[in-house]
C-alpha positions in Angstrom: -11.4 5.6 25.6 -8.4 7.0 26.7 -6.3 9.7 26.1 -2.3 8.3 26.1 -0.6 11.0 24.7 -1.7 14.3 23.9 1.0 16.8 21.8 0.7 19.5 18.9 2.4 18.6 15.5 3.2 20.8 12.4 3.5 20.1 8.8 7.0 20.3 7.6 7.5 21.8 3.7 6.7 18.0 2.0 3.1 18.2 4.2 4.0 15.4 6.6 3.4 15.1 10.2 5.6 12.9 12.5 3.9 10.6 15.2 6.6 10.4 18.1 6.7 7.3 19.3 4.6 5.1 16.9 4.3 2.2 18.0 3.3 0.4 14.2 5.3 1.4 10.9 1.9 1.4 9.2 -1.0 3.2 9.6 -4.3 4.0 7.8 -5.6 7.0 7.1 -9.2 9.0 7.0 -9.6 12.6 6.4 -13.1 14.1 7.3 -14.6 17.1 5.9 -14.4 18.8 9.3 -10.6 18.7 8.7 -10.4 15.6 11.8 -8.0 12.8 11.0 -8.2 9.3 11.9 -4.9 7.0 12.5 -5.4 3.3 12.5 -2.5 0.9 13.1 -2.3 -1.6 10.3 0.2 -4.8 10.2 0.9 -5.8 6.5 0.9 -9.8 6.5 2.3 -11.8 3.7 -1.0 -13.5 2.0 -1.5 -17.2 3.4 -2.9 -18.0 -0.9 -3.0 -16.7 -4.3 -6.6 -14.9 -4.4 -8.5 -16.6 -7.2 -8.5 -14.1 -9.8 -4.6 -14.1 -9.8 -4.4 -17.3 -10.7 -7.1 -17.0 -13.3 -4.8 -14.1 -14.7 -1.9 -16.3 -14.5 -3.7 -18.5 -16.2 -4.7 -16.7 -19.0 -1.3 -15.3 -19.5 0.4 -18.9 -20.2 -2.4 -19.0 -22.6 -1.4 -16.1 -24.4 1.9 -16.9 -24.4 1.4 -20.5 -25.6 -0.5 -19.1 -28.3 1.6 -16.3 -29.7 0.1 -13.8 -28.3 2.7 -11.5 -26.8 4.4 -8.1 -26.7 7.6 -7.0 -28.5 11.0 -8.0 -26.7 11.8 -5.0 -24.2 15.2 -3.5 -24.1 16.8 -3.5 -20.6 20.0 -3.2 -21.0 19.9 0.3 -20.2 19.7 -1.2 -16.8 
């Protein structure tokens, strides 16, 4: 592979490191033992379906609900 851009970086006081240039907004991180980090671009993507077990939880929440089964009213109108 290689090598596009090659530059030293320092962690500011909050322990965060700027990537000049990025060319995503995300990025997944490993941390090794030996102290080596890997950077992998990620693009986030709006889910095409509800997975399975959400619906199943939505689901059994109507079923609670229907049934009595629910919390005490919360008070937002401190918001």
């Amino acid at each position: 592979m290689e090598v596009v851009k090659d530059y030293d970086v320092h962690i500011d006081s909050k322990k965060r490191v700027t990537l000049r240039g990025a060319k995503y907004q995300y990025y997944n991180v490993r941390e090794y033992e030996n102290g080596c980090i890997m950077l992998e671009p990620r693009e986030l993507a709006t889910p095409e379906t509800i997975s399975e077990r959400t619906l199943e939880y939505m689901d059994q929440a109507i079923r609670n609900f229907k049934m009595g089964k629910v919390s005490a009213p919360i008070d937002i109108s401190d918001f």
